[in-house]
N, C-alpha and C positions, 0 to 999 in steps of 0.2 A: 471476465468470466462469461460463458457463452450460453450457459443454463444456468438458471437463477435457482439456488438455493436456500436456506435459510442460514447454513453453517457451511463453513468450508474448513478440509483440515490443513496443517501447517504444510504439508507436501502440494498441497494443489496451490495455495496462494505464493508457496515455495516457486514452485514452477511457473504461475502466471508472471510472477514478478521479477522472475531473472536473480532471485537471490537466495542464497543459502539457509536453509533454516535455523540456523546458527546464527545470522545476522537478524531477523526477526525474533529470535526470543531476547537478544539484546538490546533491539530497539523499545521491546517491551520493557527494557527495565531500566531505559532513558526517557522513556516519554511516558509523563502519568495519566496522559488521555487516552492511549491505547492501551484497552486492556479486554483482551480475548474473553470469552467464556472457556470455564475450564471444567470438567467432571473429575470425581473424586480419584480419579487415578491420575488428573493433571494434565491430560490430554487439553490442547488447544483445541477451541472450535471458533474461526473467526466469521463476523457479519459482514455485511455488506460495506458497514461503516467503517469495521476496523481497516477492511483494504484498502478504504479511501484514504485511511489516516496513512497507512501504510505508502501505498501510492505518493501522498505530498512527504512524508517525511524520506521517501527514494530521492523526490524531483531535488528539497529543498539542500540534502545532501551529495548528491553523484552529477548533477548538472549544473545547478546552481553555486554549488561550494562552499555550501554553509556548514561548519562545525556544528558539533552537537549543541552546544549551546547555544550556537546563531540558529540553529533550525529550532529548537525548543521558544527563544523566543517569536521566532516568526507565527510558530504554530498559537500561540499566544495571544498573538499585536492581532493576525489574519484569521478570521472564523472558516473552518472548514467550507462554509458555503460562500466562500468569495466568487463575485463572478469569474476575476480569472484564474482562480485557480480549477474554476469547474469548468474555466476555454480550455486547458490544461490539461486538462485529465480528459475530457471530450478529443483533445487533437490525438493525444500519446493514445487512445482507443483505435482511435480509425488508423493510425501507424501503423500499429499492430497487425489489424485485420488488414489493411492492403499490403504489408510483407506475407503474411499469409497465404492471402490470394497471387501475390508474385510466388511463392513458392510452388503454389502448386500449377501454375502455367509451364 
């Protein structure tokens, strides 16, 4: 995310993330360290942290190959602030932005 905000809604981390909003509210209710703030109509507003969470639990599942329960333990055994899981998310950033910048050359 390119501008730092305090909340993001499920369509923007939808779209950062290459995945269905349908696949985010389900991984909300596999993993009980993710969990959104929600306002009385229910509406998701995610932090900074949840996309992290989000983020590893993408890598531990669509790269990696871990089942929901091999990535639930991982998320478990490995603290969010592992260093490599934060070389990790540091590389799959800069990805990102230099297909970006290929796209628009």
């Amino acid at each position: 995310m390119e501008n730092k905000k305090l909340y993001y809604s499920i369509r923007e981390v939808s779209d950062e993330l290459g995945e269905p909003a349908s696949v985010l509210r389900f991984w909300e209710t596999e993993f009980d360290c993710l969990k959104p703030v929600k306002n009385r109509r229910g509406v998701r507003n995610y932090t900074e942290h949840d996309i992290d969470l989000l983020r590893r639990i993408q890598y531990l599942t669509r790269q990696c190959g871990y089942t929901l329960e091999g990535a639930r333990e991982q998320m478990r055994t490995r603290p969010l602030d592992d260093p490599k899981q934060t070389v990790i998310n540091n590389l799959t950033e800069l990805r990102r932005t230099l297909v970006a910048l290929k796209e628009t050359l």
